[in-house]
Residue frames relative to the residue before (quaternion, step in Angstrom):
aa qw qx qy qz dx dy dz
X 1.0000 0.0000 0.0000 0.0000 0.00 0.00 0.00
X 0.2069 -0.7347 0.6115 0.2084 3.74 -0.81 0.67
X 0.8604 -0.2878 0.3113 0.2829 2.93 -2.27 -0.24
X 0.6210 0.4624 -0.3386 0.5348 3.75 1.07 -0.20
X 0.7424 0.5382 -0.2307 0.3255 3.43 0.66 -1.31
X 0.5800 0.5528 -0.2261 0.5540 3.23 1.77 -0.61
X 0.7470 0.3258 -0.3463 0.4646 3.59 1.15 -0.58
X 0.3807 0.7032 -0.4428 0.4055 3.33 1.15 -0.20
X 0.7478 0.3355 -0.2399 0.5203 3.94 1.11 -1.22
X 0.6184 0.4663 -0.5464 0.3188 3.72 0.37 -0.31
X 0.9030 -0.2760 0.2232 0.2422 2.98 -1.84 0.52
X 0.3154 -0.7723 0.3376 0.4359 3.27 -0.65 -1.01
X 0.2315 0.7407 -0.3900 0.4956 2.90 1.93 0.64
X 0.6264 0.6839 -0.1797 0.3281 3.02 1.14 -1.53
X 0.9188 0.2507 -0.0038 0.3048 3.26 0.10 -1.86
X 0.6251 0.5805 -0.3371 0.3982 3.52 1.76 0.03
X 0.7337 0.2041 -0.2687 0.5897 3.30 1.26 1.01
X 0.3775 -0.7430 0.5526 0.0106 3.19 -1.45 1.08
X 0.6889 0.1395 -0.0449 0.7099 3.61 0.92 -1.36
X 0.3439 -0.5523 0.6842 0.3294 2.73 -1.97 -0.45
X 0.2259 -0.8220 0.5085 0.1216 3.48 -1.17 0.79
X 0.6571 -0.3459 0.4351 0.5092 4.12 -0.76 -0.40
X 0.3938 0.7607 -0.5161 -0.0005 3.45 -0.89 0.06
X 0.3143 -0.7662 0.4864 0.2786 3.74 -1.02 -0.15
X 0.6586 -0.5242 0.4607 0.2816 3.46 -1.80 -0.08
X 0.1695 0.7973 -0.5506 -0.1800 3.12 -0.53 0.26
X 0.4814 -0.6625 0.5461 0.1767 3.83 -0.68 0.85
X 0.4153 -0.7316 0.5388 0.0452 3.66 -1.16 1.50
X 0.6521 -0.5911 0.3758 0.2899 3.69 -0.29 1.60
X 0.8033 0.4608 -0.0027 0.3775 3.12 0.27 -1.99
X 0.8283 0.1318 -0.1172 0.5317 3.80 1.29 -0.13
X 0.5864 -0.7181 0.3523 0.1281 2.79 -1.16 1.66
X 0.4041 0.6978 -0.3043 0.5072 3.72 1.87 0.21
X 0.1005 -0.7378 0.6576 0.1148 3.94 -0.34 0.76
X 0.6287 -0.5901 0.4230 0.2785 3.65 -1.26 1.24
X 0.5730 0.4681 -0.4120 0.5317 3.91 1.17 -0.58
X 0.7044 0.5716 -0.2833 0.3113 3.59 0.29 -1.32
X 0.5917 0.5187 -0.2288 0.5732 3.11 1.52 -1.07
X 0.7739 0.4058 -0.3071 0.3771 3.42 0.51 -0.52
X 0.3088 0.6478 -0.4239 0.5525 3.46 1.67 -0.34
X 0.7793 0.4126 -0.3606 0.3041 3.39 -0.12 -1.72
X 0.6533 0.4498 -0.3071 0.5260 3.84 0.59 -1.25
X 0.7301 0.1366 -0.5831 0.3292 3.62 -0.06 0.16
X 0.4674 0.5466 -0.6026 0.3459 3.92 0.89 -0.47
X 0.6816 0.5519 -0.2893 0.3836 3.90 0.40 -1.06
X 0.8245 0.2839 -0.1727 0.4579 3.97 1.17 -0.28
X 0.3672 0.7494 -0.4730 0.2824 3.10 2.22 -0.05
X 0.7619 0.3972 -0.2076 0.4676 3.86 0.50 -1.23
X 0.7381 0.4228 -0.4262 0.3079 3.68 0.83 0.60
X 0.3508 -0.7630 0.5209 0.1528 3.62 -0.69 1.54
X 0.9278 -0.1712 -0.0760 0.3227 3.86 0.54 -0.46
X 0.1842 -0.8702 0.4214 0.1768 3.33 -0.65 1.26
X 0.0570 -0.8678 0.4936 -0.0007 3.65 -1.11 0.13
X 0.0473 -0.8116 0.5322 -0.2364 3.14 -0.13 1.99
X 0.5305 -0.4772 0.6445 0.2748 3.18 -2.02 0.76
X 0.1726 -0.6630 0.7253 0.0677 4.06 -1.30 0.11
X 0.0470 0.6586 -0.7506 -0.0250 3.27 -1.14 0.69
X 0.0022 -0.7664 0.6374 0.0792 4.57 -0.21 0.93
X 0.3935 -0.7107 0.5819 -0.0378 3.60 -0.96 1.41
X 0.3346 0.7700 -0.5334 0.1030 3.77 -0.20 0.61
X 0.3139 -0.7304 0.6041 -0.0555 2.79 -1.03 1.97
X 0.0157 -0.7640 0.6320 0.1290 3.57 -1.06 1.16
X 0.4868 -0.7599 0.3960 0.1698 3.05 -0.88 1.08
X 0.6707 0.4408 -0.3860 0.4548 3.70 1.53 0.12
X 0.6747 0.2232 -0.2379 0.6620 3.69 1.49 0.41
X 0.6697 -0.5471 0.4980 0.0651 3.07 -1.79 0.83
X 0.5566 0.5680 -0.3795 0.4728 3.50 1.46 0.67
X 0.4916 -0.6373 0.5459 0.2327 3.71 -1.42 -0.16
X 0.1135 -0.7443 0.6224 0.2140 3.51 -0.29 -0.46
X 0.1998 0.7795 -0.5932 -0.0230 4.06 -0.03 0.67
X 0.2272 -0.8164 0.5303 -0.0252 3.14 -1.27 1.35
X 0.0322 0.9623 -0.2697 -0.0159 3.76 0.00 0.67
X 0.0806 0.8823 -0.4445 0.1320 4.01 -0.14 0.68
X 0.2882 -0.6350 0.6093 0.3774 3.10 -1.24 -1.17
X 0.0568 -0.8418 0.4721 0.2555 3.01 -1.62 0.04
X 0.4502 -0.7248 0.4931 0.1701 3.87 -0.90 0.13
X 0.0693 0.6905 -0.7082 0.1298 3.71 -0.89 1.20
X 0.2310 0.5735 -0.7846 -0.0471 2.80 -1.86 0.83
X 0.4272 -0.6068 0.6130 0.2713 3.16 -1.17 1.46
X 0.5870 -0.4351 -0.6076 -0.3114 0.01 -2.47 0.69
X 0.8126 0.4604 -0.1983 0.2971 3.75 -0.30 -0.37
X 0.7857 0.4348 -0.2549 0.3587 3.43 1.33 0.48
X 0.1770 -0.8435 0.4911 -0.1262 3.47 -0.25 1.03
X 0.1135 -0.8108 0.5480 -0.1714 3.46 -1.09 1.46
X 0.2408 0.6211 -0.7226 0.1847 4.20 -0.21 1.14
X 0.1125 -0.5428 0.8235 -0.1203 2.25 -1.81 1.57
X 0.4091 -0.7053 0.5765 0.0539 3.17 -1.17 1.83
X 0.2262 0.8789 -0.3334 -0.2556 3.52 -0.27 0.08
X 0.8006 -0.0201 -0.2054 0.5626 2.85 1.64 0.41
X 0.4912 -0.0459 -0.8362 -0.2396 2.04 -2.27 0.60
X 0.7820 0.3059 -0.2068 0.5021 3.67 0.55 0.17
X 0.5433 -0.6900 0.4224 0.2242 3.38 -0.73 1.79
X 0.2389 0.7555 -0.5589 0.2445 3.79 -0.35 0.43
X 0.0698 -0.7904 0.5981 -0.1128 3.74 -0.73 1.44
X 0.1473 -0.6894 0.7030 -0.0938 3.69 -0.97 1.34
X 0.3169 0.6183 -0.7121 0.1012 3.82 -1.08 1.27
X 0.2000 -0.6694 0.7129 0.0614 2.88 -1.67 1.25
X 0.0611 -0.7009 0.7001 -0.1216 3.25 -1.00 1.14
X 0.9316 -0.1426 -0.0592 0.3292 3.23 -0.76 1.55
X 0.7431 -0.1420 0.1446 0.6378 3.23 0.08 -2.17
X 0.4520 0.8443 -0.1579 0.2406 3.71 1.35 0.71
X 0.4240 0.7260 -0.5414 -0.0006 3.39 -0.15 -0.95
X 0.0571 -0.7545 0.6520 -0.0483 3.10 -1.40 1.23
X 0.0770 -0.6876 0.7200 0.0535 3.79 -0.51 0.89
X 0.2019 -0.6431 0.7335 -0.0868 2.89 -2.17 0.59
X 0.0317 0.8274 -0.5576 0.0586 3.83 -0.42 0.77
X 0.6631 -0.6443 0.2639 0.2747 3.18 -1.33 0.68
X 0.5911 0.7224 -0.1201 0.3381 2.87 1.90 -1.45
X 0.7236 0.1107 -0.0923 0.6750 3.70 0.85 -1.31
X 0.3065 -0.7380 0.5856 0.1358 4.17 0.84 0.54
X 0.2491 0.7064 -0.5034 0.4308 3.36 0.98 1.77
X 0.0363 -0.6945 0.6781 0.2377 3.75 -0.76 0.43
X 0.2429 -0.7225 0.6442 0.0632 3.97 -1.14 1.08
X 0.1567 -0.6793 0.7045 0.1329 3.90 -0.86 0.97
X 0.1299 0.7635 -0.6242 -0.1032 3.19 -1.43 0.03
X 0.3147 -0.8036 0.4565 0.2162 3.97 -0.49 0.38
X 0.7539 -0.4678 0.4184 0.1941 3.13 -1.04 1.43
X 0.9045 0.2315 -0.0687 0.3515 3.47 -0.28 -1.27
X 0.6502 0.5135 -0.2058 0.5208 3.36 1.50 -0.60
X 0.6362 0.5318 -0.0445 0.5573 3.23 1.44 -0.50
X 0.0547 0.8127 -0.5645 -0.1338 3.97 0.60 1.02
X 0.5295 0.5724 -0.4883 0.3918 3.97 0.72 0.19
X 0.6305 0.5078 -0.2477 0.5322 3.14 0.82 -1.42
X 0.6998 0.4061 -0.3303 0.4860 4.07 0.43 -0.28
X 0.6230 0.5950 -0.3626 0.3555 3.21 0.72 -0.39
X 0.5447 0.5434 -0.3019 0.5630 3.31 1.37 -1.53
X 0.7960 0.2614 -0.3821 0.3899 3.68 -0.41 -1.37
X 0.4977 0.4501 -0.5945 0.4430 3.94 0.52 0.34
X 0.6349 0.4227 -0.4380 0.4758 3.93 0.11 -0.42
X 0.5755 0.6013 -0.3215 0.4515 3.88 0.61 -1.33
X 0.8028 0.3774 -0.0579 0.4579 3.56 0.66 -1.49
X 0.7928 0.2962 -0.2466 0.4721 3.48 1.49 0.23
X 0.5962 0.5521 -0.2269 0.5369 2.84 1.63 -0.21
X 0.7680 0.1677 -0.0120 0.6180 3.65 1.37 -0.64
X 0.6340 0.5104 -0.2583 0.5205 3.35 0.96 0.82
X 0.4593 -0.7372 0.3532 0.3477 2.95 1.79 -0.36
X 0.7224 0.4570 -0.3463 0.3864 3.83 0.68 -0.04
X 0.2009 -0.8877 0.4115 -0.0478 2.73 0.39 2.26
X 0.3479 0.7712 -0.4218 0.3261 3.34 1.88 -1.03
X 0.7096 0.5030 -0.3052 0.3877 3.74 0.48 -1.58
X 0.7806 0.4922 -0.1925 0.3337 3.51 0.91 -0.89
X 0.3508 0.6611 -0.4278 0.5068 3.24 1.96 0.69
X 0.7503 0.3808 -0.4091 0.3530 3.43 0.72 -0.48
X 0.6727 0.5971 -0.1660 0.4043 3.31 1.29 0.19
X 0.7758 0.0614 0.0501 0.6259 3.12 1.71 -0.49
X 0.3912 -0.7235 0.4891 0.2904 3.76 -0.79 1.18
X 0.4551 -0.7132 0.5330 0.0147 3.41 -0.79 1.11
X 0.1505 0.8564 -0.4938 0.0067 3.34 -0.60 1.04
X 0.4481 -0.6610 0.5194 0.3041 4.14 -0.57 -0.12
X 0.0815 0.7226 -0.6852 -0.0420 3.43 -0.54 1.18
X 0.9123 0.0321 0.0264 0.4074 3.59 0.10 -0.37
X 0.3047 -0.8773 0.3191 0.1887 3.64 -0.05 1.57
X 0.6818 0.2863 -0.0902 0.6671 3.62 1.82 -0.66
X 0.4998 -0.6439 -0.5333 0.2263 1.49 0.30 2.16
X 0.7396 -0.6095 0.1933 0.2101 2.12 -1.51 0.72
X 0.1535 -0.7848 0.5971 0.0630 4.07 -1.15 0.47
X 0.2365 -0.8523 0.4515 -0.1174 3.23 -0.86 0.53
X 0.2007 -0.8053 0.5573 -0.0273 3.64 0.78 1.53
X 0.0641 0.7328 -0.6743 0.0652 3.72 -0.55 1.17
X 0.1301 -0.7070 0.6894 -0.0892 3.97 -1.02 1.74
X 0.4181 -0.6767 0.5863 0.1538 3.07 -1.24 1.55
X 0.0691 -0.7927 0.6057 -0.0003 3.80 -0.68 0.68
X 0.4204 0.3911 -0.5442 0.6117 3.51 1.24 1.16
X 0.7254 -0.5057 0.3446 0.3150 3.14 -2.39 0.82
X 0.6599 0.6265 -0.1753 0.3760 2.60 1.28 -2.24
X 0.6849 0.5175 -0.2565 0.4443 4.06 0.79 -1.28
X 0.6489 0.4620 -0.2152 0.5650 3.62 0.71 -1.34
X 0.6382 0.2186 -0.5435 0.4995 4.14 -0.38 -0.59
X 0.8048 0.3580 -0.3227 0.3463 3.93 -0.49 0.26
X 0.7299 0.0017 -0.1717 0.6617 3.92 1.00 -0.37
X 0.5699 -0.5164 0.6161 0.1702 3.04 -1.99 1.40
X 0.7616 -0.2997 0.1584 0.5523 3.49 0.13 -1.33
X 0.0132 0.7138 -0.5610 -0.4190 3.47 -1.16 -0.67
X 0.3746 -0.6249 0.6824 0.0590 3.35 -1.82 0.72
X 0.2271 -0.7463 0.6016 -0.1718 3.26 -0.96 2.57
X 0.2725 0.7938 -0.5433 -0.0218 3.44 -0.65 0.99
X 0.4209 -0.7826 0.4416 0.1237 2.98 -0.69 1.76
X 0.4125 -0.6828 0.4382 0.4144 3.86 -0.94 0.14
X 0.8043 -0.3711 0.1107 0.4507 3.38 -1.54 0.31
X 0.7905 0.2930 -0.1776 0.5076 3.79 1.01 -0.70
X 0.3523 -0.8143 0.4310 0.1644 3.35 1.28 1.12
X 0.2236 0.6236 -0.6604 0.3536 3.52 0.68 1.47
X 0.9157 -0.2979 -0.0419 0.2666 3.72 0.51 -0.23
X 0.7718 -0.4211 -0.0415 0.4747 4.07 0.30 0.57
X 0.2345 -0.7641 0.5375 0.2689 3.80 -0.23 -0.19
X 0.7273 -0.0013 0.1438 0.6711 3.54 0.60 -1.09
X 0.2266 -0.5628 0.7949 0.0070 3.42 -1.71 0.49
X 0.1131 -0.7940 0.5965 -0.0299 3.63 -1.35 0.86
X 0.4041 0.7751 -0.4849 0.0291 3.68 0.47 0.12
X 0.3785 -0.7413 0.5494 0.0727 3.02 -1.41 2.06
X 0.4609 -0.7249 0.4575 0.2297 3.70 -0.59 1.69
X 0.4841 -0.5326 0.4934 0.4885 4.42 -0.24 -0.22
X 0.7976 0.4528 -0.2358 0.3214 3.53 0.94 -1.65
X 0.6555 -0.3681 0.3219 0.5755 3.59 1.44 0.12
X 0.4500 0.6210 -0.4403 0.4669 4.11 0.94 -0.39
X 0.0943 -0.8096 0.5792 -0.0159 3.41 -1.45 0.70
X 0.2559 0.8187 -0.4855 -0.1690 3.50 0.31 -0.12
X 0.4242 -0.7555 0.4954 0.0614 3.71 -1.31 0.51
X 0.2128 0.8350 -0.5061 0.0362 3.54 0.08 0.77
X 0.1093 -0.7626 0.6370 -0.0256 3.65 -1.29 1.23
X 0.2837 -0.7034 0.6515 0.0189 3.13 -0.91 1.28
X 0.1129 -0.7805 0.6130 -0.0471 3.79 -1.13 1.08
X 0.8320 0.3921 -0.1212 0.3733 3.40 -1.08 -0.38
X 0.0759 0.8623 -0.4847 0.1256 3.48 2.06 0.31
X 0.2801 0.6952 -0.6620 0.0102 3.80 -1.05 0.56
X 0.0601 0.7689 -0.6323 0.0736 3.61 -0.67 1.53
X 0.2439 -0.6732 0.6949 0.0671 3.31 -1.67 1.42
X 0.4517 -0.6660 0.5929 0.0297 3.23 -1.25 1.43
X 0.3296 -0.7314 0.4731 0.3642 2.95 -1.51 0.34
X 0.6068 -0.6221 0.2237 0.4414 3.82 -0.74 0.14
């Protein structure tokens, strides 16, 4: 499997960024919550949790046909550095990064593909998104996107790419965290060309440490 065929399976957290750029905060009029503070809160709220495990249900809406795309699995985290999607339908298809790793596996050619992290500046890039985007270390994703506050209970989060390369392709995305911002409820990410894709996570079960 090459370098496309692998991004073709990651998430969509995953594949709408490559680097990381400069960026700032910008704080919502209407709430009394500052986008750092908030972000303080979600890691104090995820510092004491080692592993999380969720159903996924990823919704993709194309905006030049009248169809859905509905993708479904689970996934697996144990911090700090390990990460598990498993696709399972409509097409079986498995993606773990595990430290300096990332090995995918698909139903189609029933191939398992290693690939190292460090040797590999694509393959680092992703597990930065993987590792900030599902790990919780949103801090990283300020430099990459203006941050805003839609909604403080609970809480949401309006993330705007404010690079060339990020922005000609996403409009916005929209983070809602659950009531004890230990870990996501829904993902929103609004495509530029009219594309949407929707991802809800259910069946949350997370074990703290003591």
């Amino acid at each position: 499997m090459d370098i496309r065929m692998l991004l073709k399976k990651m998430t969509l957290s995953v594949i709408f960024c490559f680097s990381v750029y400069a960026g700032v905060l910008l704080a919502d009029e209407q709430s009394t919550l500052t986008p750092k503070v908030a972000l303080s809160h979600i890691k104090q709220a995820m510092s004491k949790v080692e592993e999380i495990r969720a159903n996924f249900v990823q919704e993709k809406h194309l905006s030049l046909f009248e169809h859905t795309l509905i993708i479904s699995g689970n996934l697996e985290i144990k911090f700090p550095h390990y990460f598990k999607w498993v696709v399972s339908s409509p097409l079986k298809s498995e993606i773990i990064a595990d430290g300096d790793t990332v090995t995918t596996w698909d139903e189609e050619t029933d191939q398992k593909v290693t690939m190292s992290v460090k040797s590999n500046p694509v393959i680092k890039n992703i597990w930065t998104q993987i590792d900030s985007w599902f790990l919780g270390k949103y801090d990283i994703l300020a430099k990459s996107y203006a941050i805003s506050i839609k909604s403080d209970k609970p809480l949401v989060l309006t993330f705007v790419p404010n690079s060339k390369p990020l922005s000609a392709a996403v409009k916005k995305i929209t983070v809602y965290f659950r009531e004890d911002k230990k870990y996501l409820q829904k993902v929103i990410l609004e495509e530029v060309g009219g594309d949407s894709t929707v991802m809800k996570f259910s069946n949350i079960k997370i074990k703290e440490s003591l």
